[in-house]
TIFI-922896 format. One line per 2 residues: number of its first residue (from 1); their letters; for each residue x, y, z of N, C-alpha, C. Coordinates in Angstrom, 2 decimals. Each point is the difference from the previous one (the first is absolute). Layout:
N
NUM> a> X Y Z X Y Z X Y Z | ...
//
This chain:
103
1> xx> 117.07 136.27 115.44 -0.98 -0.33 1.01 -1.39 0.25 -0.56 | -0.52 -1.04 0.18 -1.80 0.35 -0.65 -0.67 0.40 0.78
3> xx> -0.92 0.94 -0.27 -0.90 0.78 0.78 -1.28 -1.03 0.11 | -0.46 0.49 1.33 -0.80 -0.67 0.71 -1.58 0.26 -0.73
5> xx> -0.96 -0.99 -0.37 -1.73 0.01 -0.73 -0.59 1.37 1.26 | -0.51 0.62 -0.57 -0.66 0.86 0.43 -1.18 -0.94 0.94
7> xx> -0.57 0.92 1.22 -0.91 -0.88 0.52 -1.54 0.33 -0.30 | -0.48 -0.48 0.20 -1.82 -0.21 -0.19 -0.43 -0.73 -1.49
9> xx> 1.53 -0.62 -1.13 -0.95 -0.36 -0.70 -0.22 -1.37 -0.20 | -1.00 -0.23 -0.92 -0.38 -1.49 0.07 0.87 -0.96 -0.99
11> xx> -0.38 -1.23 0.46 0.64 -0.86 -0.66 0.33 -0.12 -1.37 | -1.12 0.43 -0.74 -0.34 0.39 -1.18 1.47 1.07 -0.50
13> xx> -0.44 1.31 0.80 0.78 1.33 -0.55 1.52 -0.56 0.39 | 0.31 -0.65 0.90 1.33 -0.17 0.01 0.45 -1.00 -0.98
15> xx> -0.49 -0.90 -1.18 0.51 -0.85 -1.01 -0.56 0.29 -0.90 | -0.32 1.77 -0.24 -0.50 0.15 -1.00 1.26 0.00 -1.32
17> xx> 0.92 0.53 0.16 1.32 0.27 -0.65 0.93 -1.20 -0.05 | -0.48 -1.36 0.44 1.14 -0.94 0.61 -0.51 -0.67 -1.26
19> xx> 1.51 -0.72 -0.62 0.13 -1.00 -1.37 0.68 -1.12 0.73 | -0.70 -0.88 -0.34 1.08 -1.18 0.90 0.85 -0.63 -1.80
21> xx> 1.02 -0.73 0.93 0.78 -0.83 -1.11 -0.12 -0.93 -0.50 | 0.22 -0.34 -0.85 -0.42 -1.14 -0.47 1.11 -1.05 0.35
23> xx> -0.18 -1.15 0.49 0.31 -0.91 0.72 1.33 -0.88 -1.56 | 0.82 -0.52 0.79 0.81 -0.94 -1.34 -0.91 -0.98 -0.54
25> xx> -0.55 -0.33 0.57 -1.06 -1.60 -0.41 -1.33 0.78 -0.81 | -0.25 0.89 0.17 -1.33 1.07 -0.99 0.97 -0.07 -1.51
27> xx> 1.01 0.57 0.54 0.78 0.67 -1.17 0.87 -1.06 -0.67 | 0.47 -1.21 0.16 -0.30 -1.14 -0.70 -0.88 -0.69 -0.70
29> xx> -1.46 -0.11 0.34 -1.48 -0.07 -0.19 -0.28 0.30 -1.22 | 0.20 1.59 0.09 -0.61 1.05 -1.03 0.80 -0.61 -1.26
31> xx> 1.36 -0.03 0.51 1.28 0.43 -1.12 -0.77 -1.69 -0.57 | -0.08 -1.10 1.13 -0.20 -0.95 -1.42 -1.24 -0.10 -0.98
33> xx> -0.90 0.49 0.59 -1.33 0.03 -0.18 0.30 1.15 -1.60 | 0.71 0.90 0.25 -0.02 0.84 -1.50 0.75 -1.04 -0.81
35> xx> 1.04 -0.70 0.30 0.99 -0.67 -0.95 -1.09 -1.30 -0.55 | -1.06 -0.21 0.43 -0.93 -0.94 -0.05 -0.83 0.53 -1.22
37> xx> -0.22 0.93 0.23 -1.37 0.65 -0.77 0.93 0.18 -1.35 | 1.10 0.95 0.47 1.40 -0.11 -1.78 -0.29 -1.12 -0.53
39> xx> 0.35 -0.94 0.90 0.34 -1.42 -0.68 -1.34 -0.38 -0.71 | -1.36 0.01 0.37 -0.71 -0.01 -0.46 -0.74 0.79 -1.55
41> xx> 0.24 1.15 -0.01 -0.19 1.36 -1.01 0.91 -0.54 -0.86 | 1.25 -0.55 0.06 1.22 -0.49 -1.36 -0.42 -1.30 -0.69
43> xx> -0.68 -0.87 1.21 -0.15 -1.03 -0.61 -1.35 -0.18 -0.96 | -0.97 1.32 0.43 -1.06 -0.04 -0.98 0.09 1.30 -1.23
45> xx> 0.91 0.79 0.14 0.55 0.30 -1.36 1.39 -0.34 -0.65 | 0.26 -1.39 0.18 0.87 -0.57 -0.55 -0.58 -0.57 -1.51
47> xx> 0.56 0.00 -0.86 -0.22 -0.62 -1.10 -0.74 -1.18 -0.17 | -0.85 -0.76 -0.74 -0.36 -1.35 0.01 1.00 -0.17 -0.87
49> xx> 0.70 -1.57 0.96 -0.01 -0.58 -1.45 0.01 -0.52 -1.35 | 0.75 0.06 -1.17 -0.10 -0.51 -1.06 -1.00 -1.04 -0.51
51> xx> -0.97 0.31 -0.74 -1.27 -0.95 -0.65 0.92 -1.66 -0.13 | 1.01 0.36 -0.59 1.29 -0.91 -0.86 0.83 -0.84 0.84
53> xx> 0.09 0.51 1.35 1.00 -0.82 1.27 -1.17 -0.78 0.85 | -1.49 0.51 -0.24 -0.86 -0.64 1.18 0.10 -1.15 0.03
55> xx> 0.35 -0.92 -0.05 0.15 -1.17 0.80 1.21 -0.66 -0.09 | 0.91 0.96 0.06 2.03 -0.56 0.46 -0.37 0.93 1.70
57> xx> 0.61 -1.17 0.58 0.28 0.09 1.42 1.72 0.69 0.03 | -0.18 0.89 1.50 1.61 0.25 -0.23 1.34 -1.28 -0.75
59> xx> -0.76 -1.18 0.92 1.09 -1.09 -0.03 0.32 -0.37 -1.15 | -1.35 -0.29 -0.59 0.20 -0.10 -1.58 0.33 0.87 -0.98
61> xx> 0.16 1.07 0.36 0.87 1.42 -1.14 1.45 -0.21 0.41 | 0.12 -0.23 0.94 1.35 -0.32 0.56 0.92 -0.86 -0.72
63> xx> -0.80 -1.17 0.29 0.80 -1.38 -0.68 0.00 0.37 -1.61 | -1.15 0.62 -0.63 0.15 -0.05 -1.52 1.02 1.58 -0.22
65> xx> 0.31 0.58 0.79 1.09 1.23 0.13 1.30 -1.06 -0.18 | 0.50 -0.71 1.06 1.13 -0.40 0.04 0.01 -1.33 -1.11
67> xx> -0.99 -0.29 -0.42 0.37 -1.04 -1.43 0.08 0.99 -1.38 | -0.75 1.14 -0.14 0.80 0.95 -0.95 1.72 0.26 -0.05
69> xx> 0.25 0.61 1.39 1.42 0.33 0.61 0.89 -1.55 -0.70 | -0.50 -0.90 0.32 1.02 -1.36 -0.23 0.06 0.27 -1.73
71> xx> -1.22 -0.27 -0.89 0.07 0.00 -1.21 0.39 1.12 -0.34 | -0.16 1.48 0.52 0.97 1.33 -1.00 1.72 -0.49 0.45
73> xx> 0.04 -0.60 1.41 1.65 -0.26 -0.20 0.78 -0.84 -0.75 | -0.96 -1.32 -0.09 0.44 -1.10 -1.11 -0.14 0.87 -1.63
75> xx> -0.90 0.63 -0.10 0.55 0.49 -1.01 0.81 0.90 -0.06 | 0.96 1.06 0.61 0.62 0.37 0.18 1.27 -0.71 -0.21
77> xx> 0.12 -1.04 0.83 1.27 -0.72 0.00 -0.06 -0.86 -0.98 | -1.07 0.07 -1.05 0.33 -0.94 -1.18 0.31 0.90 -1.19
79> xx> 0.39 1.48 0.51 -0.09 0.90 -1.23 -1.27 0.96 -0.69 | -0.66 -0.29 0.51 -1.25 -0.08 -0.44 -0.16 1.89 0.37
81> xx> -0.19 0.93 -0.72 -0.44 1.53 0.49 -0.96 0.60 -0.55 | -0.77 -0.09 -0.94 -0.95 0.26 -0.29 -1.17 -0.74 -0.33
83> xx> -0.99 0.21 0.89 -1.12 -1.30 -0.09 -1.30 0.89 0.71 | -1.30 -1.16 -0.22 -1.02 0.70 0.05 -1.14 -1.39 0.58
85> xx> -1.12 0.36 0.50 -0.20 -1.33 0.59 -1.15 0.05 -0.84 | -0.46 -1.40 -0.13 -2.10 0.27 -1.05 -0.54 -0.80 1.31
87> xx> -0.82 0.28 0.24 -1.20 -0.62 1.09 -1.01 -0.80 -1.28 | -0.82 -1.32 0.81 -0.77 -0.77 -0.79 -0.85 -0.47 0.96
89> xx> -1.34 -0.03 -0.60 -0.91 -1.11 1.01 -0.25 -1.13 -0.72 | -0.12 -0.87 0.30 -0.56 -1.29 -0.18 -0.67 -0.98 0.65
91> xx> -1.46 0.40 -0.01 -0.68 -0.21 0.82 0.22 0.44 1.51 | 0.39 -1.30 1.44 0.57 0.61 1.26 1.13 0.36 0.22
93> xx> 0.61 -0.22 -1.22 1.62 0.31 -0.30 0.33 1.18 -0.25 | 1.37 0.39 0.84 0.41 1.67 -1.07 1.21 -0.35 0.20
95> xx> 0.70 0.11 -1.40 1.06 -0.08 -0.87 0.97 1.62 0.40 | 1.16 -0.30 0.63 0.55 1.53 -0.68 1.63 -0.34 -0.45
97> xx> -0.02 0.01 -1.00 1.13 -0.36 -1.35 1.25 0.87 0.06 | 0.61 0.29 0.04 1.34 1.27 -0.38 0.43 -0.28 -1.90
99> xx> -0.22 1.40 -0.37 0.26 -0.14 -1.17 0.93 1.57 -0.37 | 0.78 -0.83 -1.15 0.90 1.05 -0.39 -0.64 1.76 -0.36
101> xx> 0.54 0.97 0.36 -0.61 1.15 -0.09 1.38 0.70 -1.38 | -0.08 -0.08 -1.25 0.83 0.76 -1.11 -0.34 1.47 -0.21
103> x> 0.59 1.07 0.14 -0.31 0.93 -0.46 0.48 0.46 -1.12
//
């Protein structure tokens, strides 16, 4: 049983001690509002970048990923186990060759 506010005091003295709660919809708020600011703080000390990838788009690392994958399996299934690739420019062209690796 809770005891009854003493009388004569003011509005003031009687909520001097009172914490209210924080509501579900505050405490959703907050919680995204920090996951916001995280998300923010990671994404500006995240790494830049490679000088060397700047201008391959995901899509395009992708597609030249899975045309490696095709050519290491064809060579694979032609026997082929030790090899080494040479890169070339020529002019707007780049060349990349597979060549035998002998040790």
């Amino acid at each position: 049983m809770m005891k009854k506010p003493p009388r004569g005091l003011s509005d003031k003295d009687m909520l001097k001690n009172y914490v209210e709660e924080q509501s579900v919809e505050a405490q959703l708020l907050t919680a995204a509002k920090k996951a916001e600011k995280r998300r923010l703080v990671e994404e500006s000390e995240a790494p830049p970048e490679p000088l060397a990838k700047g201008g391959f788009t995901k899509e395009l690392t992708e597609k030249l990923g899975m045309e490696l994958l095709a050519l290491k399996i064809e060579l694979a299934t032609s026997g082929v186990k030790s090899y080494g690739f040479k890169v070339e420019r020529f002019g707007e062209k780049i060349t990349l060759t597979v060549t035998d690796k002998k040790f």
